[in-house]
N, C-alpha and C positions, 0 to 999 in steps of 0.2 A: 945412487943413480948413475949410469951407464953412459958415458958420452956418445954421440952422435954417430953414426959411422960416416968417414969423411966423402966418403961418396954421393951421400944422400945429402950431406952439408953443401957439399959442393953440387950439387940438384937444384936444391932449394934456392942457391946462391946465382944460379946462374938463370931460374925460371924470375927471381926478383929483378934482375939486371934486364931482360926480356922487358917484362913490365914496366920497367922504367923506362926503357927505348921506346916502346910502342906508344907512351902517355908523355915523353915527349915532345915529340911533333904540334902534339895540343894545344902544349901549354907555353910554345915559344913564342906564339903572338901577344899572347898574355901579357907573359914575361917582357917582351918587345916593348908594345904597349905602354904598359906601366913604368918602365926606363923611361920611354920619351919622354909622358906626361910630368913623372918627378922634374926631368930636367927641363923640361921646358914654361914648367909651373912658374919660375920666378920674373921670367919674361912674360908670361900672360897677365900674371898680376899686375906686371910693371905699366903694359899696354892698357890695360884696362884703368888702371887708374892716374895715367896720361887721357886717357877720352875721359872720361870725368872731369878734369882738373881744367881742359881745353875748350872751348866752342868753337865750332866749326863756322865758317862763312855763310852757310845755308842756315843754320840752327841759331845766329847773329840776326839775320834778314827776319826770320820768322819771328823771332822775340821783337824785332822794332814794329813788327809789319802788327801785331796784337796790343803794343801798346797805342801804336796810333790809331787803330781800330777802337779799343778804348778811348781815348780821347775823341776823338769825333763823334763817338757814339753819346759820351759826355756832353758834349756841345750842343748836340741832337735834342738832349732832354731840358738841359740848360733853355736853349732856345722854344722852345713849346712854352715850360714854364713863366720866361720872361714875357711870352705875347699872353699868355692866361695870367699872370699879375699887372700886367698891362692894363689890360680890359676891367679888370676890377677895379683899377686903381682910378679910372675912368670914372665909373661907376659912382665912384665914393670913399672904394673902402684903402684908410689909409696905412692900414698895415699891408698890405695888397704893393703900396707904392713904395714902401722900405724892402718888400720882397722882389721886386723888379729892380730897385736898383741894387740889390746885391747878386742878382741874378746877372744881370748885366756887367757889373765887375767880374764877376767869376769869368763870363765869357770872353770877358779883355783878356782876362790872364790866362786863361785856356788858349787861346787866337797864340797870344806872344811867345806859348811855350812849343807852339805844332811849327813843324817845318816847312819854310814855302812846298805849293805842290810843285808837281815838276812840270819842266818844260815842253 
């Protein structure tokens, strides 16, 4: 087999070089891109898993503002329950009257653990 004649080697060699210029421009965003993202990968992990590890002031406010919401709403039911063991208890029925007063405790210690409201 016959080697190449260097003309057409050098043809060949110069139409691939063309092609690689013209499919450059492409692909330097790309390339760009994908640089930044690597290097900047270990700071976004870093930041992301500082906002997890952190609570913010606003995201503080809304956790208390749900449990007191909870609890009130606790008291809410406590309180209905205590006036309907109440009434039974009235009635006659004596377990009715062990159920109001632990109804009644519960709501003492629900009252002590809620924060004054505000002024």
């Amino acid at each position: 087999m016959a080697c190449p004649h260097p003309a057409r080697l050098h043809r060949a060699r110069l139409r691939l070089a063309h092609a690689a210029l013209l499919v450059l421009p492409m692909t330097t965003g790309c390339v760009a891109k994908m640089a930044t993202d690597i290097v900047t990968a270990p700071v976004r992990v870093a930041g992301r898993g500082f906002d997890l590890a952190t609570t913010s002031q606003s995201e503080s406010n809304e956790k208390r503002g749900r449990a007191l919401r909870h609890q009130e709403e606790r008291l809410g039911r406590l309180q209905r329950e205590y006036h309907d063991h109440s009434r039974q208890c009235m009635r006659g029925d004596d377990d009715a009257c062990v159920d109001a007063r632990n109804d009644y405790a519960e709501m003492q210690n629900l009252r002590a653990a809620m924060p004054p409201p505000p002024r």
